[in-house]
N, CA, C and O atoms as a printed pandas DataFrame, in Angstrom:
     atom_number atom_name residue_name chain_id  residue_number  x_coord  y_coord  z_coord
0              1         N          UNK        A               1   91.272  124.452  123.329
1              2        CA          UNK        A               1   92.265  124.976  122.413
2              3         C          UNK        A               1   93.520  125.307  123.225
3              4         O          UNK        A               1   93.365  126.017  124.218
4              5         N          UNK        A               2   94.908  124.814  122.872
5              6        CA          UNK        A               2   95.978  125.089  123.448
6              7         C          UNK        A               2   96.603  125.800  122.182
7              8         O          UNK        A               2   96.215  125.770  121.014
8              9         N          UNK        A               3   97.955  126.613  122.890
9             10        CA          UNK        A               3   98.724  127.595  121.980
10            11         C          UNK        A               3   99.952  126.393  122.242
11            12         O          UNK        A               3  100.058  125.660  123.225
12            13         N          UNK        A               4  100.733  126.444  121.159
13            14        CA          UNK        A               4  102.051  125.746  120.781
14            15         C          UNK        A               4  102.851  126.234  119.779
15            16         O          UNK        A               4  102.521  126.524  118.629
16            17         N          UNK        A               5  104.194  126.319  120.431
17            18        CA          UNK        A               5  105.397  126.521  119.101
18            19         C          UNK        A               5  105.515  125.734  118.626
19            20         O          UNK        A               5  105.962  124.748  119.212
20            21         N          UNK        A               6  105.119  125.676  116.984
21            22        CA          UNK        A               6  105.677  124.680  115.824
22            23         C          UNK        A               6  106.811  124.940  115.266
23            24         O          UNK        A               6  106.935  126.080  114.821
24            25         N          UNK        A               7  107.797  124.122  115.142
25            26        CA          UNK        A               7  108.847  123.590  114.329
26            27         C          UNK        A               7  108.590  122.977  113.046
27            28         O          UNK        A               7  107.972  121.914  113.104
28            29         N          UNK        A               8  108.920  123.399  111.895
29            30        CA          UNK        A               8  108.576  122.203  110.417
30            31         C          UNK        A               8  109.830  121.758  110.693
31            32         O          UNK        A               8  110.680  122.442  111.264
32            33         N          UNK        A               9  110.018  120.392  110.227
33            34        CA          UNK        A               9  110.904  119.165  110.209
34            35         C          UNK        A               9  110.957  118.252  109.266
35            36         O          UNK        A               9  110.174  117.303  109.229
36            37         N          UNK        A              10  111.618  118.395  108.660
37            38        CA          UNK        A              10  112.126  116.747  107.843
38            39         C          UNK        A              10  112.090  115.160  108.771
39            40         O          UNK        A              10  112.394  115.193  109.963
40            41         N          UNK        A              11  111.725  113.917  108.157
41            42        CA          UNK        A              11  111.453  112.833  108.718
42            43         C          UNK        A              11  111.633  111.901  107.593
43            44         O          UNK        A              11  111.191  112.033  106.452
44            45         N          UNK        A              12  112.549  110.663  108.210
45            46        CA          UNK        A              12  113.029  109.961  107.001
46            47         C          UNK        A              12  111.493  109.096  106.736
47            48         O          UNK        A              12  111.436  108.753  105.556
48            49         N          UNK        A              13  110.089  108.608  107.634
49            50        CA          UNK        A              13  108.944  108.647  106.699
50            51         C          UNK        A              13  108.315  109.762  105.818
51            52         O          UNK        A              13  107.402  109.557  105.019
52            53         N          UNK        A              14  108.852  110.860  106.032
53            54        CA          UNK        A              14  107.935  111.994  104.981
54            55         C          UNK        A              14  109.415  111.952  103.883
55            56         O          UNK        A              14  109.267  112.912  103.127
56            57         N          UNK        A              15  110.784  111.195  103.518
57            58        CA          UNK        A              15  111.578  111.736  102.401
58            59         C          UNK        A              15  111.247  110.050  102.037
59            60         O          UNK        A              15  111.247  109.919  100.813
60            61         N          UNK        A              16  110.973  108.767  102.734
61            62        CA          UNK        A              16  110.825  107.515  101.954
62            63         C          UNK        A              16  109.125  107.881  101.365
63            64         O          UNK        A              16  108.954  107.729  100.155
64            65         N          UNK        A              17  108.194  108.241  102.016
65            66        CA          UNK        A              17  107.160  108.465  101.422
66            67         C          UNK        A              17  106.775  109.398   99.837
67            68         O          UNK        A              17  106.212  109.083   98.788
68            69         N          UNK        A              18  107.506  110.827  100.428
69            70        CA          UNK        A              18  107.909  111.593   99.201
70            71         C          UNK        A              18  108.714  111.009   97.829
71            72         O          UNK        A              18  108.762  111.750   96.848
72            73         N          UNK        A              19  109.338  109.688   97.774
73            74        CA          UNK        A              19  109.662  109.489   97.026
74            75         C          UNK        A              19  108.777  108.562   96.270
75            76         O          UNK        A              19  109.296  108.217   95.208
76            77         N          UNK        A              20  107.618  108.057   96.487
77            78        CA          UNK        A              20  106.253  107.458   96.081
78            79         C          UNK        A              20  105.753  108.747   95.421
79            80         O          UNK        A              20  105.379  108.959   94.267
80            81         N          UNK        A              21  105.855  109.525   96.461
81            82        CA          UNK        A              21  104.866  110.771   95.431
82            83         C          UNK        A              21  103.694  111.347   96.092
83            84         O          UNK        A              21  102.723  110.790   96.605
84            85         N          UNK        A              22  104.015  112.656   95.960
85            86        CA          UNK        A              22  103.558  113.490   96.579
86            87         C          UNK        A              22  101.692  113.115   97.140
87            88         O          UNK        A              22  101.085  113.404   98.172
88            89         N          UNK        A              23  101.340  112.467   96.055
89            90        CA          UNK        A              23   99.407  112.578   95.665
90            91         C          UNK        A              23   99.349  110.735   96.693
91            92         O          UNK        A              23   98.229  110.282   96.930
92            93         N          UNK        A              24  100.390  110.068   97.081
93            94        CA          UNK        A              24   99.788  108.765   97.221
94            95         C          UNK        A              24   99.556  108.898   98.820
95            96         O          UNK        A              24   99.946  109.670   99.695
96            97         N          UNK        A              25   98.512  107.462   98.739
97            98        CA          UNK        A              25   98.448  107.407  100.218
98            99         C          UNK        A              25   99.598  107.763  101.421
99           100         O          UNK        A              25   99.468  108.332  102.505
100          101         N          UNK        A              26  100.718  107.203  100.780
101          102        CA          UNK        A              26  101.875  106.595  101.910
102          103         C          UNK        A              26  102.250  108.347  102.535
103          104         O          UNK        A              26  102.448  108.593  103.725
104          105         N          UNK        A              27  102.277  109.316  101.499
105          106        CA          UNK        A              27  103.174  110.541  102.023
106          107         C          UNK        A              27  101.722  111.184  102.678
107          108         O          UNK        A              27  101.923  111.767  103.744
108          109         N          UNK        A              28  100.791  111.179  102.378
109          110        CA          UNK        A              28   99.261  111.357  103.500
110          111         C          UNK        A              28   99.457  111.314  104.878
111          112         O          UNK        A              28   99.333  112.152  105.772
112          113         N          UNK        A              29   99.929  109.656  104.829
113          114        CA          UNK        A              29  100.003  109.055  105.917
114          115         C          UNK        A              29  101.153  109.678  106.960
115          116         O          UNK        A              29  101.060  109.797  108.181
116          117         N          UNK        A              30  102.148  109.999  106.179
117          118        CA          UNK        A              30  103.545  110.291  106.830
118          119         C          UNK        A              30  103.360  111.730  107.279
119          120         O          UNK        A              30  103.400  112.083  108.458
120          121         N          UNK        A              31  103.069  112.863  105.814
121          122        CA          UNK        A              31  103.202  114.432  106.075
122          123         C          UNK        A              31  102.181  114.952  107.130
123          124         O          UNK        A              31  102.510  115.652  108.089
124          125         N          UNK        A              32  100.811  114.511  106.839
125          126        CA          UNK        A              32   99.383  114.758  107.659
126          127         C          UNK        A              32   99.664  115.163  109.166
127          128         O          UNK        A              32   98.801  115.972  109.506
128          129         N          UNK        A              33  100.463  114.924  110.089
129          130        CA          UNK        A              33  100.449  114.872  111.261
130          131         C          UNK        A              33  101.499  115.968  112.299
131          132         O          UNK        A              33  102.660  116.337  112.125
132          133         N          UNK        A              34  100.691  116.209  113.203
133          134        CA          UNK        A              34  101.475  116.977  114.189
134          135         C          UNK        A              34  101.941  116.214  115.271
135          136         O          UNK        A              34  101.099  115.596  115.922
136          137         N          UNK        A              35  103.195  116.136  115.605
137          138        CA          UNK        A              35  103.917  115.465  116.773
138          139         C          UNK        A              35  103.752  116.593  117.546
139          140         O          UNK        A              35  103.901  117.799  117.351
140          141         N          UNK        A              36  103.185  115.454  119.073
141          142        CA          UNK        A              36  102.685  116.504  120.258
142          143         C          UNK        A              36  103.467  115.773  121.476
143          144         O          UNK        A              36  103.821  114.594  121.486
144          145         N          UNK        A              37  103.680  116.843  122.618
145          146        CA          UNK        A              37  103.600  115.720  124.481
146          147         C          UNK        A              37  102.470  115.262  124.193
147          148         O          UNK        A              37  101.529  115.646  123.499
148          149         N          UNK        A              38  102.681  114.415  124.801
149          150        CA          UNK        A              38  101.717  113.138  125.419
150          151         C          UNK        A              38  100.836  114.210  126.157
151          152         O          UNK        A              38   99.608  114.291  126.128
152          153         N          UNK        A              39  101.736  115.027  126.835
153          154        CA          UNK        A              39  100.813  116.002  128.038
154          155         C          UNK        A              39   99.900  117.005  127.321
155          156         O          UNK        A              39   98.796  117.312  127.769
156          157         N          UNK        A              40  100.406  117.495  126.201
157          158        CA          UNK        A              40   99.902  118.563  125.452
158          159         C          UNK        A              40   98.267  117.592  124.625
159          160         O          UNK        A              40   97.299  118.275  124.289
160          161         N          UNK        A              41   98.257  116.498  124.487
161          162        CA          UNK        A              41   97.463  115.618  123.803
162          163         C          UNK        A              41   96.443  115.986  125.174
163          164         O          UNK        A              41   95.420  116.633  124.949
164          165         N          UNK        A              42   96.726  115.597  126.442
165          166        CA          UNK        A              42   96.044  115.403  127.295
166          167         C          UNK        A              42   95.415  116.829  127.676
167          168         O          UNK        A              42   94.268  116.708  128.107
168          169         N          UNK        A              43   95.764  117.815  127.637
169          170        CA          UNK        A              43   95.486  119.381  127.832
170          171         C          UNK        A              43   94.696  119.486  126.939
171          172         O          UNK        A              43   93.719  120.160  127.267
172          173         N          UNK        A              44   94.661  118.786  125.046
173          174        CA          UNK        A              44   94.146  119.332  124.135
174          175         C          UNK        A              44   92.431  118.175  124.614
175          176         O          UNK        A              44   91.457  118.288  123.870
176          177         N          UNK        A              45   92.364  117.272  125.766
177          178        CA          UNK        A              45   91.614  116.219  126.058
178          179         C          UNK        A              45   91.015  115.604  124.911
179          180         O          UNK        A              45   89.824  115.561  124.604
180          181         N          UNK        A              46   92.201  115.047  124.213
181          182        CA          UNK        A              46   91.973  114.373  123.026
182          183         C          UNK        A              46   92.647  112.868  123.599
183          184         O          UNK        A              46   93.196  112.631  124.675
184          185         N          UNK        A              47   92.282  111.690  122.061
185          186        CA          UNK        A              47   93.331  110.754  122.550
186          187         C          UNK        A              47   94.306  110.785  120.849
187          188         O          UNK        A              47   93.816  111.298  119.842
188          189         N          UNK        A              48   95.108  110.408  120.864
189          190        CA          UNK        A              48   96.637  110.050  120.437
190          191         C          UNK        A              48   95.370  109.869  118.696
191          192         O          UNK        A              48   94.208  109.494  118.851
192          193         N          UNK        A              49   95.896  110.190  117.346
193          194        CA          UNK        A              49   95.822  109.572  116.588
194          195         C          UNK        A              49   94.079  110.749  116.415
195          196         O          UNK        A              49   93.433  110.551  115.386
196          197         N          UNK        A              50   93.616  111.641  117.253
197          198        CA          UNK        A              50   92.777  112.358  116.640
198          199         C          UNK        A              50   93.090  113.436  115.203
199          200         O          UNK        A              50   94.108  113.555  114.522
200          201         N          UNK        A              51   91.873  114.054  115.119
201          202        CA          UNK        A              51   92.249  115.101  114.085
202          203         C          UNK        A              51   92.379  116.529  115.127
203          204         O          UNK        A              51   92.054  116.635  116.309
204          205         N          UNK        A              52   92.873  117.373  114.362
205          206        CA          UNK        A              52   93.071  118.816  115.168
206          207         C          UNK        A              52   93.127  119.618  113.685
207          208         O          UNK        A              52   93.304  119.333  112.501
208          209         N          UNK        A              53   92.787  121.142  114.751
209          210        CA          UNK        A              53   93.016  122.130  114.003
210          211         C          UNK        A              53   94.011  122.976  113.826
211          212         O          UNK        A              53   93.792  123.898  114.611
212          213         N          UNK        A              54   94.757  123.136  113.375
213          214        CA          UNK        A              54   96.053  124.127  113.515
214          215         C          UNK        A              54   95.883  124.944  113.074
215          216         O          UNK        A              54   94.989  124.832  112.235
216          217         N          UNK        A              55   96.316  125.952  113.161
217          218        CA          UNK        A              55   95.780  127.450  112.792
218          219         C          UNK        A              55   96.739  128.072  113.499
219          220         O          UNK        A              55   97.101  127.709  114.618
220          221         N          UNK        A              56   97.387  129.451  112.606
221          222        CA          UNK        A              56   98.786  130.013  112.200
222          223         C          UNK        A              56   98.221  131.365  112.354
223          224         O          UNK        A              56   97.087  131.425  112.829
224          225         N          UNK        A              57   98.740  132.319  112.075
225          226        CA          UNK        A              57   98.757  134.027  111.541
226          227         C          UNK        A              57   98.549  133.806  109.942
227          228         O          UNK        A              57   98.184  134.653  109.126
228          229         N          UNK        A              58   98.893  132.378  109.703
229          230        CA          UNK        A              58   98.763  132.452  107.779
230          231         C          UNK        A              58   97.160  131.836  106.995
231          232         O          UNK        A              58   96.493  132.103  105.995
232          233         N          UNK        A              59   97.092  130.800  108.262
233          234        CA          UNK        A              59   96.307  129.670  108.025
234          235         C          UNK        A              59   95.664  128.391  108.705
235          236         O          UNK        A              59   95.837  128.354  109.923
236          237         N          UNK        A              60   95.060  127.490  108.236
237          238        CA          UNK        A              60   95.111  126.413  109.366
238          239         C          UNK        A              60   94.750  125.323  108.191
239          240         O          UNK        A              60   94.682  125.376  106.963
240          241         N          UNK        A              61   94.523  124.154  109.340
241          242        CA          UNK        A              61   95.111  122.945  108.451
242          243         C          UNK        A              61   95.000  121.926  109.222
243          244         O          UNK        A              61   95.807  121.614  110.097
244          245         N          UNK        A              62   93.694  121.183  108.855
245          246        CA          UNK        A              62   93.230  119.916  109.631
246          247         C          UNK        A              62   93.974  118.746  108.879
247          248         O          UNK        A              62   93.996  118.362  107.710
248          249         N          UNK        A              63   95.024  118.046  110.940
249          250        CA          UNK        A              63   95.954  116.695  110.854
250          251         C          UNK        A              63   96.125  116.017  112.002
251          252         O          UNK        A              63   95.765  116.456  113.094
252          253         N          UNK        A              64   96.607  115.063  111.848
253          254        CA          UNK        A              64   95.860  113.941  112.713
254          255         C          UNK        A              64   97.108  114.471  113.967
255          256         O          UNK        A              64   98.253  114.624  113.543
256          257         N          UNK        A              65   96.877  114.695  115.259
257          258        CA          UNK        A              65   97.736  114.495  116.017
258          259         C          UNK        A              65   98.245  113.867  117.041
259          260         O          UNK        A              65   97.849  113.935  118.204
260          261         N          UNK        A              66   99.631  112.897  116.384
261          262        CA          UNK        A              66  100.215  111.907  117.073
262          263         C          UNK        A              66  101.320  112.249  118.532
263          264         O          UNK        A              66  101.876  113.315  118.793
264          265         N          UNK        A              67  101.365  111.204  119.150
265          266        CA          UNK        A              67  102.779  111.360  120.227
266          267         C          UNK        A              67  103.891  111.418  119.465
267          268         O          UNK        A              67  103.949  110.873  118.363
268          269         N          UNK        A              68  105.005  112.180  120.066
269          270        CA          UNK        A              68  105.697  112.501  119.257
270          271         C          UNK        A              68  107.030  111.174  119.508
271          272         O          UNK        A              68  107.392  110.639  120.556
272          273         N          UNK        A              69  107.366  111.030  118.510
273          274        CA          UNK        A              69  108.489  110.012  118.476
274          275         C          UNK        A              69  109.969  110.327  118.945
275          276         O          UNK        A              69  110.851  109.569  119.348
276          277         N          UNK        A              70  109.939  111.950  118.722
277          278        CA          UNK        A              70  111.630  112.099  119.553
278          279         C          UNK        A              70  111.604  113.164  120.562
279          280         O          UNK        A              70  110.481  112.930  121.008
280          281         N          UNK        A              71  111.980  114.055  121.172
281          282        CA          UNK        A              71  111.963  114.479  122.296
282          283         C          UNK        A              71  111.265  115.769  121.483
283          284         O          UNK        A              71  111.530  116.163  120.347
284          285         N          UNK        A              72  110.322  116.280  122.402
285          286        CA          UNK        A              72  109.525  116.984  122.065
286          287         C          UNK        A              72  108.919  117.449  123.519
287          288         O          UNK        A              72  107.965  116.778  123.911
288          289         N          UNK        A              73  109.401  118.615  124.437
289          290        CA          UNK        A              73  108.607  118.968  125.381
290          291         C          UNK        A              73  107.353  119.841  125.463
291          292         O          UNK        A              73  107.098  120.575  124.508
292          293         N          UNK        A              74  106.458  119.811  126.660
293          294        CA          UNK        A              74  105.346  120.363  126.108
294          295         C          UNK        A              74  105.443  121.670  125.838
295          296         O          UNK        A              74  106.405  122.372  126.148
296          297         N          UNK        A              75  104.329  122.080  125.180
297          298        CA          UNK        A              75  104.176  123.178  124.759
298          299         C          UNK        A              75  105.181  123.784  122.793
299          300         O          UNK        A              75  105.091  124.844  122.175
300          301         N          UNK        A              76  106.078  122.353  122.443
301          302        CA          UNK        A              76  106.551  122.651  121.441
302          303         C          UNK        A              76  105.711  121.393  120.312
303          304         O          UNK        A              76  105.489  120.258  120.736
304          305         N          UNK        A              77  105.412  121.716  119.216
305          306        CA          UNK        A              77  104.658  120.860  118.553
306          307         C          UNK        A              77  105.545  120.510  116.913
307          308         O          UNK        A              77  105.725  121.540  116.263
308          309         N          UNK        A              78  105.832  119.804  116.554
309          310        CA          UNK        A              78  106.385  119.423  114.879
310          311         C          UNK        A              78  105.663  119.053  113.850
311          312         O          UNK        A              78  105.226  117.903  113.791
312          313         N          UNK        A              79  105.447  119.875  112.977
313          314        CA          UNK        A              79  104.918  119.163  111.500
314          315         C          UNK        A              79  105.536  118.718  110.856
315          316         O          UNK        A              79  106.570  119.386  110.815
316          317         N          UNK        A              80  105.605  117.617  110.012
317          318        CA          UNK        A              80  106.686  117.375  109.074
318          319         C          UNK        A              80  106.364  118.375  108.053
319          320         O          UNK        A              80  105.236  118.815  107.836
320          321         N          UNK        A              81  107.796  118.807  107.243
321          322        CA          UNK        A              81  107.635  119.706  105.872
322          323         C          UNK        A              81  106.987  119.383  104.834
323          324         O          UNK        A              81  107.410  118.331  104.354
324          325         N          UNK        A              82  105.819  120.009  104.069
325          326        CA          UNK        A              82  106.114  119.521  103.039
326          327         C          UNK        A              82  104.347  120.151  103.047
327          328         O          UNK        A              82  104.122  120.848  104.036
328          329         N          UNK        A              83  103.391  120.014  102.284
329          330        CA          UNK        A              83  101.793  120.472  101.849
330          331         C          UNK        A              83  101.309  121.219  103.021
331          332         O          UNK        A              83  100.916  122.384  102.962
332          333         N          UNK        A              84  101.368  120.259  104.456
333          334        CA          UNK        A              84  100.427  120.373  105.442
334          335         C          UNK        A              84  101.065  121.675  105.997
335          336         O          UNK        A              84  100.311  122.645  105.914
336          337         N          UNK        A              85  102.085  121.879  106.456
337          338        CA          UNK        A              85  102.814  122.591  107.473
338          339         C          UNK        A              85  103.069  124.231  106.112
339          340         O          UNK        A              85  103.384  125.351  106.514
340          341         N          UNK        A              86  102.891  123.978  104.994
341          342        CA          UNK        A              86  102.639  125.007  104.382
342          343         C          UNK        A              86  101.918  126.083  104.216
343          344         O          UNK        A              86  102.128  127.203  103.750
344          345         N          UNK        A              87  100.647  125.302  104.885
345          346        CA          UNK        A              87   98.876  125.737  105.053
346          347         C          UNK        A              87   99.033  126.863  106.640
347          348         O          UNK        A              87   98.199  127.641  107.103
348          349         N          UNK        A              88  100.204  126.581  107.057
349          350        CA          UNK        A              88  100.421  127.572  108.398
350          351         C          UNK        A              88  101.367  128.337  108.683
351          352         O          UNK        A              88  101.313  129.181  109.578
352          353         N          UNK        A              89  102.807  128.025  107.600
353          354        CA          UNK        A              89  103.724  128.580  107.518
354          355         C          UNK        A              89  103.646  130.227  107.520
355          356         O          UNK        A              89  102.835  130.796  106.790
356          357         N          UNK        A              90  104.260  130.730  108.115
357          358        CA          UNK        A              90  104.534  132.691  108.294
358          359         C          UNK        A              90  105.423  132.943  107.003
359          360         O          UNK        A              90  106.509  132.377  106.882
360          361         N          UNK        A              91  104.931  133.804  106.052
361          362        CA          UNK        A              91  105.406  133.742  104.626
362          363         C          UNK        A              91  106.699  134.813  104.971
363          364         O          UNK        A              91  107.564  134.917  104.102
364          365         N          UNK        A              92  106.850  135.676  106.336
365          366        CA          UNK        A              92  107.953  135.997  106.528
366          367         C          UNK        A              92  109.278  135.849  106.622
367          368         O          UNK        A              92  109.431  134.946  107.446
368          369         N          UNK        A              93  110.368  136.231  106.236
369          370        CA          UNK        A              93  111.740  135.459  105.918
370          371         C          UNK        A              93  112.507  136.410  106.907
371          372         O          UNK        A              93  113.465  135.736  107.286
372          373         N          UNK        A              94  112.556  137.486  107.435
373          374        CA          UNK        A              94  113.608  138.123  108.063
374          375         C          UNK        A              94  114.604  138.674  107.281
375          376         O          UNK        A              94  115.568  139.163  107.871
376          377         N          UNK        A              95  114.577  138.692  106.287
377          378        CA          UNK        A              95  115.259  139.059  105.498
378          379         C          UNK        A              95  116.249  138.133  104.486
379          380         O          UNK        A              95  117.060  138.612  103.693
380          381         N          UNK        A              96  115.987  136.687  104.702
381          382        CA          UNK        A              96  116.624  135.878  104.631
382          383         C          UNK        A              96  116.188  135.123  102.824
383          384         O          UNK        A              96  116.963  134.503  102.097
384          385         N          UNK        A              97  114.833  135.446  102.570
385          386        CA          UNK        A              97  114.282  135.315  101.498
386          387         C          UNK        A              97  114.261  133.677  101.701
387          388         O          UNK        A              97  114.377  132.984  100.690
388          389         N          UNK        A              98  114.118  133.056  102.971
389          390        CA          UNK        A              98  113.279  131.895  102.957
390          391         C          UNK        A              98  111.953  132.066  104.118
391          392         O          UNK        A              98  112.248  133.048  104.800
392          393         N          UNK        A              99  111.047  131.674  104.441
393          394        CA          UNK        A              99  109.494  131.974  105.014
394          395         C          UNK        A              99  110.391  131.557  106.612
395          396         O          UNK        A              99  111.528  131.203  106.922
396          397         N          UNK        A             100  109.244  131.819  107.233
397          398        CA          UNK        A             100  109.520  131.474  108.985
398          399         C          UNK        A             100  108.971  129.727  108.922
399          400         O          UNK        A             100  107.765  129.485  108.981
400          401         N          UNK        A             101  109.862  128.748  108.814
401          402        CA          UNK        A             101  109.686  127.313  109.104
402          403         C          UNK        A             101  109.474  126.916  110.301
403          404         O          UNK        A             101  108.744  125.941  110.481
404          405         N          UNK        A             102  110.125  127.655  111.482
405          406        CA          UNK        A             102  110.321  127.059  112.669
406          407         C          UNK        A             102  110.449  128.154  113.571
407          408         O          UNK        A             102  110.943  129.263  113.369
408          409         N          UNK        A             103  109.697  127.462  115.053
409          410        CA          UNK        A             103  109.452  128.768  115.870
410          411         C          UNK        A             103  108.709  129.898  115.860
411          412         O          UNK        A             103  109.055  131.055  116.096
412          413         N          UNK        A             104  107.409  129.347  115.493
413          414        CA          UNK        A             104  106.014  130.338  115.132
414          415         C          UNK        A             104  105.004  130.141  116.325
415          416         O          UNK        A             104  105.335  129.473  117.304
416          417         N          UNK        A             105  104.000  130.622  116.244
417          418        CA          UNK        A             105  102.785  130.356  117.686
418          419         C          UNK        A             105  101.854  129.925  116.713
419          420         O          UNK        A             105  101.703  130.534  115.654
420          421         N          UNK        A             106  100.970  128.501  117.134
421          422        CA          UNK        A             106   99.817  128.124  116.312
422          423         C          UNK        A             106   99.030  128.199  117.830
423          424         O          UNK        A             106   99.428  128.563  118.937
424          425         N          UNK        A             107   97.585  127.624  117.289
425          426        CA          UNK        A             107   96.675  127.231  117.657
426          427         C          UNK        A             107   95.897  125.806  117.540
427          428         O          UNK        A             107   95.367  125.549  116.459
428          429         N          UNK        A             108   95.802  124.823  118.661
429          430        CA          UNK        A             108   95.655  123.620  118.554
430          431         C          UNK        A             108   93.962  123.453  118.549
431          432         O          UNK        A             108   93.547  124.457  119.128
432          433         N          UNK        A             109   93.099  122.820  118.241
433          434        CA          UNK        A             109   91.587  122.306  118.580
434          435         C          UNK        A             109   91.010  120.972  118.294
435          436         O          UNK        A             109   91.063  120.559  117.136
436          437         N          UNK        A             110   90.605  120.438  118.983
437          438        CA          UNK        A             110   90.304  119.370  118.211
438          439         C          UNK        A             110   89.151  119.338  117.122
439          440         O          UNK        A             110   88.117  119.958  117.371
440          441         N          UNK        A             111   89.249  118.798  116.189
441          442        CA          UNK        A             111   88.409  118.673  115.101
442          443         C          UNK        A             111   88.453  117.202  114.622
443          444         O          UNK        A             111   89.044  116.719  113.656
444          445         N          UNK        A             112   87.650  116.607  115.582
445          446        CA          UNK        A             112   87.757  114.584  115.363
446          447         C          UNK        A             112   86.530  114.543  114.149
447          448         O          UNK        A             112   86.538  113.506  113.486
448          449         N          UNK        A             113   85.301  115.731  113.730
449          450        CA          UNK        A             113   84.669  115.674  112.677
450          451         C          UNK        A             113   85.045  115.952  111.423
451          452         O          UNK        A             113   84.324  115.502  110.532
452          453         N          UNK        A             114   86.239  116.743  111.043
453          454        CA          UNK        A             114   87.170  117.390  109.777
454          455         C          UNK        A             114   87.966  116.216  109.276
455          456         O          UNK        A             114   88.769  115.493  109.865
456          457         N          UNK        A             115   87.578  116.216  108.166
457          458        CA          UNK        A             115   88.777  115.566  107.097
458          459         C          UNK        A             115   89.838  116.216  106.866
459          460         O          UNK        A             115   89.841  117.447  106.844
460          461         N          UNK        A             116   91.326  115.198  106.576
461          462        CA          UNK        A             116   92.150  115.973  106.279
462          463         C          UNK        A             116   91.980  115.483  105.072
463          464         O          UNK        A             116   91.582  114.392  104.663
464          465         N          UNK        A             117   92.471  116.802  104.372
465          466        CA          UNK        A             117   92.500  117.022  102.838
466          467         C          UNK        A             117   93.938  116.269  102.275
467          468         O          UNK        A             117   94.991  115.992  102.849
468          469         N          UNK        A             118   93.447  116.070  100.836
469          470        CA          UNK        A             118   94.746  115.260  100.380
470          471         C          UNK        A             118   95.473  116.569  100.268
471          472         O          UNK        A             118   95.091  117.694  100.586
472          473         N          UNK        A             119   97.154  115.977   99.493
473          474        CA          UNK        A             119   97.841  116.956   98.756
474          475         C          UNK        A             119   97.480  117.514   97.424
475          476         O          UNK        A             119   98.094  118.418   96.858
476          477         N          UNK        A             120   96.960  117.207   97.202
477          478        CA          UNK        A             120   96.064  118.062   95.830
478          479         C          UNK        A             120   95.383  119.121   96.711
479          480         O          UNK        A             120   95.819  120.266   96.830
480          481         N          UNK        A             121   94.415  118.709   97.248
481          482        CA          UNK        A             121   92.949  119.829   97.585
482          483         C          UNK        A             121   93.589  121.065   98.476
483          484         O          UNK        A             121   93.178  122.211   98.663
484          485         N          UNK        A             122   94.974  120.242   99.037
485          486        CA          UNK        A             122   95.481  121.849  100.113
486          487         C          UNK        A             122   96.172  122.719   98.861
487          488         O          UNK        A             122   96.038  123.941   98.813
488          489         N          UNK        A             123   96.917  121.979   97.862
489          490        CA          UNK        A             123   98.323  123.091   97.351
490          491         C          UNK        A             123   96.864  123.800   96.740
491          492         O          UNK        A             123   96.580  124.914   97.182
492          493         N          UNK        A             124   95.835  123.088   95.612
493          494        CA          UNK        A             124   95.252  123.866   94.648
494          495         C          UNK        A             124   94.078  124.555   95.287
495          496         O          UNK        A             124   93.379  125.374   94.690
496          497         N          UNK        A             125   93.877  124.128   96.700
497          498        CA          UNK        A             125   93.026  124.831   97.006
498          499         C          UNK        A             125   93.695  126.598   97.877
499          500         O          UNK        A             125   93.050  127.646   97.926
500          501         N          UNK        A             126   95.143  126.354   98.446
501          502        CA          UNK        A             126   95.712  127.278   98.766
502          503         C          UNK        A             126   95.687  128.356   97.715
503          504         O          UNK        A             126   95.817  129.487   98.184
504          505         N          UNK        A             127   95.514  128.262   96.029
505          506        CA          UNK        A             127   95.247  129.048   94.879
506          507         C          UNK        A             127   94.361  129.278   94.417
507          508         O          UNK        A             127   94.261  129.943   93.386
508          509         N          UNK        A             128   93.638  128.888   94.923
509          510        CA          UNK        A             128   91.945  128.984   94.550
510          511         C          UNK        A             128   91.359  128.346   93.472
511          512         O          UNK        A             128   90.358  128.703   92.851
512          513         N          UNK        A             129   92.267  127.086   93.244
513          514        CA          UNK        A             129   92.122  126.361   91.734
514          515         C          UNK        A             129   91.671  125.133   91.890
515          516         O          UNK        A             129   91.516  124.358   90.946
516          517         N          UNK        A             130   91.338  124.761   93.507
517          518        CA          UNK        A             130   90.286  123.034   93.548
518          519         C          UNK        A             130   89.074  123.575   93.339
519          520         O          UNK        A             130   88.481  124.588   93.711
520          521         N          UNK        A             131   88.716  122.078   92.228
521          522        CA          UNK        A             131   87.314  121.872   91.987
522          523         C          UNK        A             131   87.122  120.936   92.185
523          524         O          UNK        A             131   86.932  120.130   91.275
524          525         N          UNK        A             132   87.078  120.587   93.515
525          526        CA          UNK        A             132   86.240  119.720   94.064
526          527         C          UNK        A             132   86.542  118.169   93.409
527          528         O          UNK        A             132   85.749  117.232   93.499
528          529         N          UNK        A             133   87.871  118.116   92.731
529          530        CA          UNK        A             133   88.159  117.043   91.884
530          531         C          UNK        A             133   87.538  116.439   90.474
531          532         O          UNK        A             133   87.770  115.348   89.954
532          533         N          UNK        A             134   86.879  117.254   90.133
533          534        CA          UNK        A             134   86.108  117.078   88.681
534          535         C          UNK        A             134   86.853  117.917   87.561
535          536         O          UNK        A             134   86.430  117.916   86.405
């Protein structure tokens, strides 16, 4: 288990995906993931494209974690915005009356046995309103 500052981030695959829609494969594919160092992958002795655990002061939230595509040094980690990065978000605003998005402390683990959940099972299960899809 490594500690990392997350950043939530916008990504033009999580706003072309989001525009398919929230429930389809494509924004799964796009939102699901934590951009890591290469080095931080190697500390977490995982390889590239596993699952992990993230886990917040709010929450946690099994997603696949990739190398990161733009500069990203170790020890800082990115979710894209949007279901996943919600499940860990600090509901604190500073006074600002928006939550803490960026610049929080998580917790990394690997979890290569955990499914990640669609966008249905996190929002309705964050309310206590999944049933299991029936």
């Amino acid at each position: 288990m490594i500690t990392l500052n997350l950043i939530t981030q916008r990504a033009i695959e999580e706003g072309v995906a989001m525009e398919k829609g929230k429930t389809t494969p494509e924004y799964l594919e796009a939102c699901s993931i934590i951009e890591m160092n290469l080095e931080d992958i190697r500390r977490l002795g995982i390889y590239r494209n596993t699952n992990v655990r993230v886990t917040s002061e709010s929450g946690s939230v099994i997603v696949r974690a990739v190398e990161a595509g733009q500069y990203c040094p170790p020890g800082l980690a990115h979710i894209r915005q949007g279901v996943w990065a919600n499940q860990v978000v600090p509901p604190r605003t500073q006074s600002t009356g928006v939550p803490q998005y960026s610049g929080f402390p998580v917790t990394v683990e690997p979890a290569p046995n955990e499914r990640i959940k669609s966008a249905l099972e996190c929002v309705q299960g964050a309310c206590g309103l999944w049933n299991g899809g029936t």
